[in-house]
GUKOLKE-701706 format. One line per 3 residues: number of its first residue (from 1); for each residue x, y negated, z of C-alpha. Coordinates in steps of 0.02 Angstrom, whole numbers, plus 50000, padded with zeros to 5 digits. Example, Ala and Ser with C-alpha at 12.3 -4.5 7.8 and 13.67 -1.06 7.14 Angstrom:
BEGIN
1 = 50615/50225/50390 | 50684/50053/50357
//
This chain:
BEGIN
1 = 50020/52406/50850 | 49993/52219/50846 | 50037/52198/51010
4 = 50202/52308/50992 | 50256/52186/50847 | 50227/52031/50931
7 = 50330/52113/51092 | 50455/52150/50948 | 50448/51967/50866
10 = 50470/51894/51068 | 50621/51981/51090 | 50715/51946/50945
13 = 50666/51778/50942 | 50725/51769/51127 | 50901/51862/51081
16 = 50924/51721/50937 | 50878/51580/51035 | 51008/51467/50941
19 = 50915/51510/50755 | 50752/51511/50841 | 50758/51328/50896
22 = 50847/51258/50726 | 50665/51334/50632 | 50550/51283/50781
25 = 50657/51104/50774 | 50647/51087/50571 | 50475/51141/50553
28 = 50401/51027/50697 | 50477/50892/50647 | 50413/50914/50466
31 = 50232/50970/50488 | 50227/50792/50609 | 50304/50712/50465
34 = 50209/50782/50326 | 50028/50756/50413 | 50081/50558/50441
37 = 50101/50544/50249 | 49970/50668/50198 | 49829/50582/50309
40 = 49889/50426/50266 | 49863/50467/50064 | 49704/50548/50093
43 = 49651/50408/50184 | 49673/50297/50038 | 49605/50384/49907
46 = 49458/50407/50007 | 49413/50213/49959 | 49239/50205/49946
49 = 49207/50385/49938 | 49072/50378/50056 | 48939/50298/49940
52 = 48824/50421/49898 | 48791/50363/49713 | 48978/50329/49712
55 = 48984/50412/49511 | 48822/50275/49466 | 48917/50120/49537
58 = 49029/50008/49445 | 49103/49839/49438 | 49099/49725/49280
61 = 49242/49662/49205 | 49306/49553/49075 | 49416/49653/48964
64 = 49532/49530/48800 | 49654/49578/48704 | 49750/49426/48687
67 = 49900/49426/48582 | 50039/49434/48704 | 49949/49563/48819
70 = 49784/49623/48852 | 49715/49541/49028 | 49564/49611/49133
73 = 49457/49489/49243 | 49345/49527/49390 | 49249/49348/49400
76 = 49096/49327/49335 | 48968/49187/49271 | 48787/49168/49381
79 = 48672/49200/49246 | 48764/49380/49195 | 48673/49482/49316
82 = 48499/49409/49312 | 48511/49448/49093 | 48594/49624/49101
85 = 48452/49668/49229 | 48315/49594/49098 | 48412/49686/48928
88 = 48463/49844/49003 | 48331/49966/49082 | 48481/50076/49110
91 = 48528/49973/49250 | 48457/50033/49424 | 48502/49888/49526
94 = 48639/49739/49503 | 48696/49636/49655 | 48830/49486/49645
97 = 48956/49462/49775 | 49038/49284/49831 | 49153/49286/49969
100 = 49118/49167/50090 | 49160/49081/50272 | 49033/49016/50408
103 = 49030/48941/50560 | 48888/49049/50654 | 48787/48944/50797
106 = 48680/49027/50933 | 48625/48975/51092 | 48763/48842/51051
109 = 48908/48959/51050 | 49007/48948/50887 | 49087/49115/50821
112 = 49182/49095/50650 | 49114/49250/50537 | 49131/49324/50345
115 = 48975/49276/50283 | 48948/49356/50105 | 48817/49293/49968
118 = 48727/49435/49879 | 48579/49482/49792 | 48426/49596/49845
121 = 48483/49734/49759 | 48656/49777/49880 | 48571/49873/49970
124 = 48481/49977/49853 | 48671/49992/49782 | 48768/50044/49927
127 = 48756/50197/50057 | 48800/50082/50214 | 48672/50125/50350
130 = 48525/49989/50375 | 48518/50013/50570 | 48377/49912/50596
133 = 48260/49835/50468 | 48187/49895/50295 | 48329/49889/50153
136 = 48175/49863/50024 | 48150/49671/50102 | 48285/49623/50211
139 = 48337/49514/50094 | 48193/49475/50001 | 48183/49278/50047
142 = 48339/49154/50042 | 48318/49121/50247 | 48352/49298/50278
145 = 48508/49368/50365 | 48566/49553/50376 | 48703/49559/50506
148 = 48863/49722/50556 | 48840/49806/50698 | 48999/49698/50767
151 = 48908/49544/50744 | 48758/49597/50824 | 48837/49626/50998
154 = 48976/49496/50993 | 48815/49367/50962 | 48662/49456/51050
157 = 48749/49591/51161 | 48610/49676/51222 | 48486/49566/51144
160 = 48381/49649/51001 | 48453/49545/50844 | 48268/49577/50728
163 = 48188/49428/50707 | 48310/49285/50805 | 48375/49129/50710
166 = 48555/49079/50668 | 48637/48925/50643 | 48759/48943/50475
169 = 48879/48801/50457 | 48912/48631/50529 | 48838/48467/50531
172 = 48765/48409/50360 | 48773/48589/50276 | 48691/48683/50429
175 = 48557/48799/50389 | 48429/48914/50480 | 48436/49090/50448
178 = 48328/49250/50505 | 48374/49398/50557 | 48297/49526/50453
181 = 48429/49690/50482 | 48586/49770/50570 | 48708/49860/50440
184 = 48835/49969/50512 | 49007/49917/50525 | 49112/49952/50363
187 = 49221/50094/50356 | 49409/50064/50353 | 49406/50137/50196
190 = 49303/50019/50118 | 49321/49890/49981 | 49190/49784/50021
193 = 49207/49717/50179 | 49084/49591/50278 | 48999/49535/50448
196 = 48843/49478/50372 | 48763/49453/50194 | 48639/49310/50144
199 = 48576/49276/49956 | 48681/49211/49837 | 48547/49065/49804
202 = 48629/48994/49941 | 48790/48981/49874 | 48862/48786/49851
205 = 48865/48744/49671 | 48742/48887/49626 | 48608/48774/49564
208 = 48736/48683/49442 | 48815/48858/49402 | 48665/48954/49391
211 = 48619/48959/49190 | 48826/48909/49133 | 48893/49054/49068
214 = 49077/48978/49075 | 49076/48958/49253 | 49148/49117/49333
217 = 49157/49140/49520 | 49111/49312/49581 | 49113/49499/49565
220 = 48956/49604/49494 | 48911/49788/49531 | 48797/49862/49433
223 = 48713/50041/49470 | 48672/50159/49318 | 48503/50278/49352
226 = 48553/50464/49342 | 48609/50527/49190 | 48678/50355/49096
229 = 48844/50394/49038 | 48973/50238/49064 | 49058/50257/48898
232 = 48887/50253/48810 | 48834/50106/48898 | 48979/50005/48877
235 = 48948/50046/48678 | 48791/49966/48709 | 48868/49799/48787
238 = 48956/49749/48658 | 48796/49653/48576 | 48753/49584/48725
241 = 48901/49522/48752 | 48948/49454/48579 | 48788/49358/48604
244 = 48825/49264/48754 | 49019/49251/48754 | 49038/49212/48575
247 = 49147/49054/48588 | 49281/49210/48680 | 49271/49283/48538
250 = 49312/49140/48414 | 49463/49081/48536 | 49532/49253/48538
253 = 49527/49273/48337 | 49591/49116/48326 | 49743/49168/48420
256 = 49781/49313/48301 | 49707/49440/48429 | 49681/49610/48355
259 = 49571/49731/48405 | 49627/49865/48541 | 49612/50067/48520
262 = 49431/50048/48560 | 49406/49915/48441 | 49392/49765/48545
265 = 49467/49602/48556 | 49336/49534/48703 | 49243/49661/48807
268 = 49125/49684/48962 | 49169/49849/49041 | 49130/49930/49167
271 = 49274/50023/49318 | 49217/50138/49446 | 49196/50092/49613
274 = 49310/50225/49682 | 49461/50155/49555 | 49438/49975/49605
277 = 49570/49986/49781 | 49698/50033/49648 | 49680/49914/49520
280 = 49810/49772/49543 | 49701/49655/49423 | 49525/49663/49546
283 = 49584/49720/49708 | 49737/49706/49827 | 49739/49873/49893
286 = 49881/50002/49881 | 49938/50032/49709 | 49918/50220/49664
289 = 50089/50235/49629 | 50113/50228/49830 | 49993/50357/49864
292 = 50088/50478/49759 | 50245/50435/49823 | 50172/50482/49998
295 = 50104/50650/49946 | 50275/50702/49858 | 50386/50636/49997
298 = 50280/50754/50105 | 50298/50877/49991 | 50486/50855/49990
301 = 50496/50850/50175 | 50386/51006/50184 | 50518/51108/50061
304 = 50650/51061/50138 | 50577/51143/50305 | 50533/51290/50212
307 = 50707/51306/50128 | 50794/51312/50284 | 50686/51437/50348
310 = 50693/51534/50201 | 50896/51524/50196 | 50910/51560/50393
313 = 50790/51737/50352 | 50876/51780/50186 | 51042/51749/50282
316 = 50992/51836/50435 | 50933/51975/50346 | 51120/52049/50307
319 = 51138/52073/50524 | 50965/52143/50549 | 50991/52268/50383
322 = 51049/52403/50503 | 50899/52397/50593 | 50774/52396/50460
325 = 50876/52558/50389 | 50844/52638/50540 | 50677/52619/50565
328 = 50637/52659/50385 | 50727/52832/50427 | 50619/52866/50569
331 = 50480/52840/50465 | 50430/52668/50465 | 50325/52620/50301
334 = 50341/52457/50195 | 50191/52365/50239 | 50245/52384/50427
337 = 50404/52316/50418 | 50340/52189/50310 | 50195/52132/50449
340 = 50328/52143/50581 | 50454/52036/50510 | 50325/51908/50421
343 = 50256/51914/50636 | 50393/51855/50686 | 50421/51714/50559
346 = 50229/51682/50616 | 50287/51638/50779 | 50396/51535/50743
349 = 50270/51443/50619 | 50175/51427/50744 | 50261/51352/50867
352 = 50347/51228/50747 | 50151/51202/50704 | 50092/51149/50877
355 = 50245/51062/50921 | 50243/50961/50749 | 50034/50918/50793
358 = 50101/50871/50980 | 50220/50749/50890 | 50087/50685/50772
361 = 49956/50634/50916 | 50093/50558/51023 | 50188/50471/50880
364 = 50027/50403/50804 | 49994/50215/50878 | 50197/50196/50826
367 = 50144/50258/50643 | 50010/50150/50627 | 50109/49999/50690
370 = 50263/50036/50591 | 50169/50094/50441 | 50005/49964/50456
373 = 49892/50125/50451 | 49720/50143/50523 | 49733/50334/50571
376 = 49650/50380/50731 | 49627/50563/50837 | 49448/50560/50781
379 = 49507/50551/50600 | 49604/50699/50592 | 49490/50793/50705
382 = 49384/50793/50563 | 49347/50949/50434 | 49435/50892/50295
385 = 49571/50844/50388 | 49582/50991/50497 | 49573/51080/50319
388 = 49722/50991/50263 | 49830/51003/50404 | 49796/51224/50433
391 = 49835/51218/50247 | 50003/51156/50269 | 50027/51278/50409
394 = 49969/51422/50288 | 50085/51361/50138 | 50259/51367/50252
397 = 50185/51531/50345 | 50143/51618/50180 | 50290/51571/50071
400 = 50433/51505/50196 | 50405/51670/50316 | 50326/51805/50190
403 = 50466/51787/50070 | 50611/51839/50163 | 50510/51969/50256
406 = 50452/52044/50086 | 50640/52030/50029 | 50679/52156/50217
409 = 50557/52266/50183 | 50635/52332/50009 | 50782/52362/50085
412 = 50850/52546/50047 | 50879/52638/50204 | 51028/52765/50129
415 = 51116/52592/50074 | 51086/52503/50232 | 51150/52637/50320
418 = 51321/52665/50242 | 51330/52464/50250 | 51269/52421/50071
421 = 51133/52308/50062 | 51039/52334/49893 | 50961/52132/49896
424 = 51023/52066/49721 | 51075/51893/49702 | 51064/51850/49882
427 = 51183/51710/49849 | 51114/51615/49696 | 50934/51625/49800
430 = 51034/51548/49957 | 51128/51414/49842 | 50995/51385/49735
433 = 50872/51328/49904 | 51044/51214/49986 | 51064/51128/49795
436 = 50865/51098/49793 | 50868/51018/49973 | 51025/50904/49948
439 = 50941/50856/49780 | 50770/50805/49850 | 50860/50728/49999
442 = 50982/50630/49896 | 50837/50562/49783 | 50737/50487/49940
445 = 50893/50415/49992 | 50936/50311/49833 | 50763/50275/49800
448 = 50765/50215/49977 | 50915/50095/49930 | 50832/50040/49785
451 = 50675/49998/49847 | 50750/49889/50012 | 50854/49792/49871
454 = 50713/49747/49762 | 50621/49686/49919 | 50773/49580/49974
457 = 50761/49529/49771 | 50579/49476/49802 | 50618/49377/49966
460 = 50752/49284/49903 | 50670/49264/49722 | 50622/49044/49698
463 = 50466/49016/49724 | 50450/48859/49643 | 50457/48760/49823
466 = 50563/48750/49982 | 50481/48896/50106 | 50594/48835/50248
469 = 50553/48692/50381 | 50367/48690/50337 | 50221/48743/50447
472 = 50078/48821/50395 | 49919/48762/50510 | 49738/48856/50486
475 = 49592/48749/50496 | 49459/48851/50529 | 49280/48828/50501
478 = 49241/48751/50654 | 49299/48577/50610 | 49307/48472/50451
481 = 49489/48484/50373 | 49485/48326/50297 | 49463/48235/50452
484 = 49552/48339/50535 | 49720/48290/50429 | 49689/48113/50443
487 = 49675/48140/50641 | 49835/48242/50639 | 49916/48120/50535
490 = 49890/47958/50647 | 49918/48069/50798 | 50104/48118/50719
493 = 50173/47967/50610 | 50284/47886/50728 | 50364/48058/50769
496 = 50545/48062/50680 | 50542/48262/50669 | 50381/48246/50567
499 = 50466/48234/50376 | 50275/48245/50300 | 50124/48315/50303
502 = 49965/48372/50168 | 49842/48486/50153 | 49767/48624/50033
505 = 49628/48754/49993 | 49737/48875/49987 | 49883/48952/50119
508 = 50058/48976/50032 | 50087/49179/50102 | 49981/49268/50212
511 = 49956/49183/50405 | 49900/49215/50563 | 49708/49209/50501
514 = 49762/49358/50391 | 49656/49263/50277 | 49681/49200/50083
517 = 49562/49114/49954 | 49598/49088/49761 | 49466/48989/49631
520 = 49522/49036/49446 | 49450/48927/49334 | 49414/48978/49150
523 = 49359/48841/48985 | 49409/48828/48805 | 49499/48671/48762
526 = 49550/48660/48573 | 49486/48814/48521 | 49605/48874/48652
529 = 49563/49022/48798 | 49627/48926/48955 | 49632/49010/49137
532 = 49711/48893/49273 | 49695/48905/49469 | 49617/48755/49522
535 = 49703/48704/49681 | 49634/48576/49790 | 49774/48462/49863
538 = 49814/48297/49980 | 49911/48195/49947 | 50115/48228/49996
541 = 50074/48396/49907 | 50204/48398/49809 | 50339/48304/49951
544 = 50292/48408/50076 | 50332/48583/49983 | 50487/48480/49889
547 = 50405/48521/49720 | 50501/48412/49575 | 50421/48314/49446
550 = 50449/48347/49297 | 50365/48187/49218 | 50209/48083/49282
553 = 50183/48039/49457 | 50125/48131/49600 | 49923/48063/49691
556 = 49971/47906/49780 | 49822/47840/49885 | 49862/47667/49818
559 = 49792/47736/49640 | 49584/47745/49703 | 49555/47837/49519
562 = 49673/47982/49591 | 49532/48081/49659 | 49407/48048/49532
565 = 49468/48175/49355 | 49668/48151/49392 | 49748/48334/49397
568 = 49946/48394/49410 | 49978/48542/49324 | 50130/48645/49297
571 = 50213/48697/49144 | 50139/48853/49111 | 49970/48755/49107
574 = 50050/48631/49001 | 50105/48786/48882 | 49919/48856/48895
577 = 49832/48711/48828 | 49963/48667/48672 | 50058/48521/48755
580 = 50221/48496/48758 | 50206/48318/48820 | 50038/48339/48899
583 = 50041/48178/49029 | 49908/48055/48986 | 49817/48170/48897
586 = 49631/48221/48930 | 49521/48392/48948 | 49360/48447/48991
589 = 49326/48623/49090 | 49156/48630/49003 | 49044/48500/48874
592 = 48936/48411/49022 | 49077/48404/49126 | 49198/48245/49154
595 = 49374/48212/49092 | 49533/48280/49168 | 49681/48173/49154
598 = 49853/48225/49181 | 49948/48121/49280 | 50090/48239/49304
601 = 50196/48398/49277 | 50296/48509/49385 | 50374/48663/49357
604 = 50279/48841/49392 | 50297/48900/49578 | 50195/49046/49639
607 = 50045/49003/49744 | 49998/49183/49786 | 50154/49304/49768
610 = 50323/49324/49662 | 50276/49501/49649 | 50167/49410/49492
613 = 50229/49298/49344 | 50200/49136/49389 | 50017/49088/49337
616 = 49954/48909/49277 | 49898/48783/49403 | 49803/48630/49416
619 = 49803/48543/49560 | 49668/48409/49590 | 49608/48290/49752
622 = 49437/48262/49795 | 49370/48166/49961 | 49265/48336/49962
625 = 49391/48457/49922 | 49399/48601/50060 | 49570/48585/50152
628 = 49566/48744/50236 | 49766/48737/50272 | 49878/48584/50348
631 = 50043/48578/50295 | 50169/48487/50399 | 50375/48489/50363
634 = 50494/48443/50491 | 50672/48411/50526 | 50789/48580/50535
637 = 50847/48525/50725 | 50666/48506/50761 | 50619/48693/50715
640 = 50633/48756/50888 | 50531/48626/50984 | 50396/48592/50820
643 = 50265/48712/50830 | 50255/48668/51025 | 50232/48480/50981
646 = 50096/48541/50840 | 49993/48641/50947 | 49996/48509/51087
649 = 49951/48374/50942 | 49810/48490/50883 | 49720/48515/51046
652 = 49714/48340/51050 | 49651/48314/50880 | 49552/48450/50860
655 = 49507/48534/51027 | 49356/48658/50958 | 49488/48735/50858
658 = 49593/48860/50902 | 49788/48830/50845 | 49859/48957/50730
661 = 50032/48909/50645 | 50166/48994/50584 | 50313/48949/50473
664 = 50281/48976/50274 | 50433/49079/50256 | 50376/49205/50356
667 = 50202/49190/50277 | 50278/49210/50118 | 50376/49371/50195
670 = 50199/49446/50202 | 50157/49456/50022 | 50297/49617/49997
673 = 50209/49693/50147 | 50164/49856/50025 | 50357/49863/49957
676 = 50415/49845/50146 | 50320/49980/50166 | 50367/50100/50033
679 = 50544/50032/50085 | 50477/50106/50271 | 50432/50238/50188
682 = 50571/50294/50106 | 50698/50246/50250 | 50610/50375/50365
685 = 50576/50508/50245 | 50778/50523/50187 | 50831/50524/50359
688 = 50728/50643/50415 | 50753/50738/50233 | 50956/50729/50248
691 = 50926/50775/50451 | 50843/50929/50396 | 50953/50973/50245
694 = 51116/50954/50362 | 51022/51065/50485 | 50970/51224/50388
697 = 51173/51185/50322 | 51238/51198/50464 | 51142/51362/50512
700 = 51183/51454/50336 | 51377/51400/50383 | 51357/51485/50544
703 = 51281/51636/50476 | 51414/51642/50310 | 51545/51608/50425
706 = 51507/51750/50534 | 51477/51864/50424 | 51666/51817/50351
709 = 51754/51834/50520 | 51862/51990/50464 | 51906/51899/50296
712 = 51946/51731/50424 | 52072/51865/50537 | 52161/51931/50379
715 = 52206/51767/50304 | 52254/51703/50460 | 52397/51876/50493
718 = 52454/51827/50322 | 52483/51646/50356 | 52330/51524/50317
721 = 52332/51382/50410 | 52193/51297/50495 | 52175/51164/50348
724 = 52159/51274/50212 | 52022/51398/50307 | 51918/51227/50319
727 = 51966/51218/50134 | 51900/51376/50095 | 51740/51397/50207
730 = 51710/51219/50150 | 51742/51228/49960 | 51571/51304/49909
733 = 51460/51225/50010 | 51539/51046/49936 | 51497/51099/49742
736 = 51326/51143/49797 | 51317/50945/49857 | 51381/50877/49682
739 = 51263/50996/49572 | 51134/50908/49680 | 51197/50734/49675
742 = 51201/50763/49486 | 51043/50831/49468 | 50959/50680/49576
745 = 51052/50529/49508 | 50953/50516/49325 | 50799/50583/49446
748 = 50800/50441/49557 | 50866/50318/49387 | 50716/50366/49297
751 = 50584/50352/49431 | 50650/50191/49503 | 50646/50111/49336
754 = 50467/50139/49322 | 50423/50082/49486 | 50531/49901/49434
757 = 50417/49900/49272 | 50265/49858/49373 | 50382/49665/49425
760 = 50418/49535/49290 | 50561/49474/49456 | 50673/49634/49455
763 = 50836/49713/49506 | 50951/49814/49369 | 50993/49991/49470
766 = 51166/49982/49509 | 51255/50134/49457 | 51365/50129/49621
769 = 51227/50171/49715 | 51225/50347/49642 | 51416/50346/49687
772 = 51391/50294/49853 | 51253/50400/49884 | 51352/50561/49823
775 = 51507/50513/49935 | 51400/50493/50083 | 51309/50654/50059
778 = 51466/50751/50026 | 51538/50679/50190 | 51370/50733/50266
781 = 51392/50906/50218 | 51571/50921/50250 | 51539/50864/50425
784 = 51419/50981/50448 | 51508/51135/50369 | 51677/51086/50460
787 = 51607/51098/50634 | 51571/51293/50612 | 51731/51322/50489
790 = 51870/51229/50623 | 51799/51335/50744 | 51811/51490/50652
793 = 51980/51459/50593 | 52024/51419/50773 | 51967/51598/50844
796 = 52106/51742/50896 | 52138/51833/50708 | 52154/51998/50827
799 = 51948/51960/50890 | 51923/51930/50718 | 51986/52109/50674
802 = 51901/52202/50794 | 51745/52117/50767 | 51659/52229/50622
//
């Protein structure tokens, strides 16, 4: 029997060859689709889902309620961990992390590597495999070393790593280390990510920092034994932390702070380690608003499919009703019709199925390229994945094929026969399916407008500097950037098409090291909570990046007191300690510490991204100072031929270090790398949404059309002419397009506005979009319908006649 209804299914699907390939077409091309997005959501909410006490592990934050908003903060002070270990026996193990750069030396080969400081405990914390070694003391003494995988063969190859010494940093600040264990490489899903880990006693500035509880510099994880509940435990922070943070509290009542629905005004809290990718305030990672937006633009993509197939069955269903009548009156039951039918819409399922997965393997390096993705053939070969991916292939089987087949099956065979089909409402179900497709497809499409304008917003949004004409230049860790300015400098100062050059600790955008650094400092300055980035400059700082004054002076190497407690800060700063004319005036960061003087003011730029209001910043120079990034402006007819004459300049200057520049403006470009995405996103998921939607149109036109051929013949005897047949055929498939253009328009408004919430620098939706987008998709389907209705009108009214 099985094999008589697949014979069946073969042949029919063979005699409709035309329908056959628009399902096999929509279907592939969705299923490919749909897995992209689906494994690319999955992927990301898989973030650090591979710990196994992934429910005990937390980070600390800061939690205030100031009075204009409440802020979280992810740094800590040294001397947090060390106490909260003492006070809490809750606490199963607590690790610090600092982020860190070295220079590694072996066997005098240099290899620049992301050296992390930590604490015993990270690897009692986390599930990443200890390869070799024991995790109970491989970093039990401050000379010890646990190394990746990676880092194990790019430095040893085949060498056993256990037990051999490495060279950490250069020249005055080199140290020894041991080799006490190989950790496997991090997954790409992971938060934490690392080549190596030392202790964090080894940090610079830890000694100073170790017992100030105002100095905040890292992140904390803490690890709660079985059965500690996190809401209980955070109840039992809050003396602890009024103990040692009580001059937070006094600032923040001093401010008029109130307390928030939990009843605090300053809080240590704890966030799971599986929410921290998606938390904007302690990680960079995708916001979870993108993940979702992935999953339902699959979804979309994977209705759309279905409603086509649906429509093309349902519609199909009026030809084949003579059949099913007359095998129902040779004694065909239900169930076998059903089975039959729902075979044959199996087959095609199927084959849009394997065609869709041939798509996805050969499409996926171009996904991951377009998309910046990490999905690989081994990742979706795996169980879960494979789960997913048969699931999607059951959903469209199930409910795109079994519906229409279940809708044949009840089919009365006396009806059918005399040429009455007893399906009610086959119409509304028909028009219901085209409105629902033109509506999701019309919402990607404006929210695909809207989303590439607020990116162009965001690019062309000041930024507090000129962008353009500057070069951003990497230092590296491999040589010293102060000297390597000054050699840079001398090498370049009789050059014409060298406007100025100066140096920071931190890169403006994202460059070719992929790499970016930030040092918040907090301190309370007139009973005032203060947080400023503390941004180590050179001098022409402020020259180079065309920065205005405001009042003061800029660091001027004439003034030798410059680099000794002289800072510039911006107005927001100015604003955050109480001074409206704050040049001249003095501040401390903590009691011990020395005086600050401001020596100038400039207005706020953003140093990391105008996706953010701009923050405070106080820039300072210090013979010391890291300068991690040179910058170096030049003429606008020199912009072709400059970053030639740079990396010449720096081989000669700096030959150990490999040259790395790029302009700022593109750097900058880099920061809206997750809207460009979404934009990405969006762009591909409407076309392929509106492709899909004109396709299953153009089908159901055939089909209506063809089943109106005698009604086509009469009004042409009597006179219609080929204009108003278009009219006609055409008329009800174009109010289907404006119920759906209606119903998406305050769809796509009200989504859109909440995604521009989340950016203090935003667009106002322009309601011509929604215009523009109905036009376009009423053109769309007129196009399509008009194709199938000039062609009807344009057959022989006597064919017509004769051909029911």
């Amino acid at each position: 029997m099985i094999k008589n209804y697949l014979k069946i299914a073969l042949r029919n699907l063979w005699k409709n060859k035309g329908y056959a390939m628009i399902n096999i077409v929509g279907l592939s091309v969705a299923f490919c689709i749909s897995v992209f997005l689906f494994l690319t959501a999955y992927f990301v909410l898989s973030f650090d889902k591979f710990h196994a006490d992934k429910d005990r592990i937390f980070k600390t934050y800061f939690f205030a309620n100031e009075p204009q908003k409440a802020r979280k903060a992810g740094s800590m002070p040294h001397p947090l961990t060390p106490a909260l270990k003492a006070e809490f026996p809750e606490i199963e193990g607590a690790a610090r992390i600092l982020n860190g750069q070295y220079v590694v030396v072996y066997k005098g080969k240099y290899f620049d590597k992301d050296i992390k400081y930590t604490d015993a405990d990270f690897l009692k914390i986390f599930s990443f495999p200890l390869l070799k070694g024991n995790a109970g003391s491989a970093l039990s003494d401050l000379s010890n070393i646990v190394i990746s995988r990676n880092m194990a063969e790019s430095i040893f190859g085949k060498e056993d790593p256990l037990g051999k010494a490495l060279q950490l940093g250069m020249d005055a600040n080199k140290k020894q280390y041991i080799v006490t264990g190989v950790l496997a490489d991090f997954p790409e899903n992971s938060t934490i990510k690392y080549d190596a880990f030392i202790r964090v006693e080894n940090a610079g500035g830890y000694q100073r920092e170790k017992d100030q509880w105002d100095a905040h510099s890292h992140a904390v994880f803490v690890k709660l034994k079985p059965g500690i509940d996190k809401d209980a435990f955070e109840q039992k922070l809050r003396p602890f932390t009024k103990k040692y943070f009580a001059e937070s509290f006094a600032s923040l009542k001093k401010q008029g702070a109130k307390p928030d629905q939990k009843g605090d005004i300053f809080a240590l809290r704890l966030m799971k380690l599986t929410d921290i990718h998606f938390d904007s305030d302690m990680s960079g990672g995708a916001p979870i608003g993108l993940v979702y937006a992935l999953m339902a633009i699959g979804t979309f993509i994977l209705l759309i499919a279905s409603f086509n197939f649906i429509n093309l069955n349902v519609a199909r269903s009026f030809i084949r009703a003579r059949e099913v009548g007359v095998r129902k009156s040779l004694g065909a039951l239900k169930q076998q019709l059903f089975f039959q039918i729902w075979g044959e819409a199996g087959v095609i399922c199927l084959a849009g199925f394997l065609v869709g997965m041939t798509l996805t393997i050969l499409l996926l390096p171009t996904f991951n390229s377009t998309f910046q993705s990490k999905l690989n053939l081994d990742y979706i070969m795996q169980p879960g994945t494979i789960l997913l991916v048969f699931s999607l292939f059951l959903f469209v089987a199930l409910i795109a094929g079994g519906y229409p087949a279940w809708q044949m099956s009840r089919f009365n065979a006396v009806e059918v026969l005399k040429g009455k089909v007893s399906m009610k409402k086959p119409g509304l179900l028909r028009n219901s399916l085209i409105v629902a497709q033109f509506t999701l497809s019309s919402l990607l499409i404006c929210c695909t407008i809207i989303a590439v304008q607020q990116v162009d917003h965001l690019k062309t949004q000041p930024l507090g500097f000129q962008k353009e004409e500057v070069i951003s230049i990497p230092v590296g860790n491999k040589v010293d950037g102060q000297q390597a300015l000054r050699r840079l400098r001398n090498q370049l100062k009789d050059d014409p098409s060298i406007l100025s050059m100066t140096g920071s600790g931190v890169n403006l955008g994202i460059g070719a090291d992929r790499s970016s650094s930030r040092s918040v400092l907090g301190f309370t300055f007139n009973d005032r909570e203060v947080s400023t980035d503390w941004l180590h400059i050179d001098y022409d700082y402020l020259k180079t990046l065309n920065i205005k004054l405001l009042a003061g002076r800029e660091f001027d190497p004439t003034y030798s007191t410059d680099s000794i407690g002289r800072v510039i800060i911006t107005e927001s700063m100015a604003k955050m300690i109480g001074e409206k004319d704050p040049v001249g005036k003095f501040f401390r960061t903590d009691t011990a510490g020395m005086k600050h003087q401001i020596i100038g003011l400039v207005p706020d730029f953003n140093l990391y991204s105008s996706k953010n209001e701009k923050k405070p910043i106080t820039m300072y120079i210090s013979p010391s100072g890291p300068i991690s990034y040179i910058f170096v402006r030049v003429t606008p007819q020199s912009l072709g031929t400059s970053m030639e004459k740079l990396k010449k300049a720096w081989r000669e200057v700096t030959p150990e270090s490999e040259f790395t520049g790029s302009f700022v403006d593109e750097n900058t470009n880099s920061w809206y790398r997750e809207e460009e995405r979404l934009s990405k996103v969006f762009s591909l998921a409407s076309g392929v949404a509106i492709m899909l939607s004109c396709l299953g149109l153009f089908a159901v036109a055939l089909i209506v059309i063809e089943q109106r051929t005698k009604e086509i013949g009469v009004r042409k005897v009597l006179g219609a002419s080929i204009s108003s047949l278009v009219l006609v055929l055409s008329k009800d498939f174009v109010k289907l397009v404006i119920v759906a253009i209606v119903i998406a328009s305050p769809l796509a408004w009200f989504a859109m506005q909440a995604w521009l919430d989340n950016y203090p620098y935003r667009i106002e939706i322009n309601p011509m979009i929604f215009v523009f987008v109905g036009l376009a998709a009423i053109v769309l389907a007129v196009g399509t319908v008009s194709f199938q209705s000039i062609k009807a009108a344009l057959m022989n009214p006597v064919k017509s006649l004769k051909s029911e």
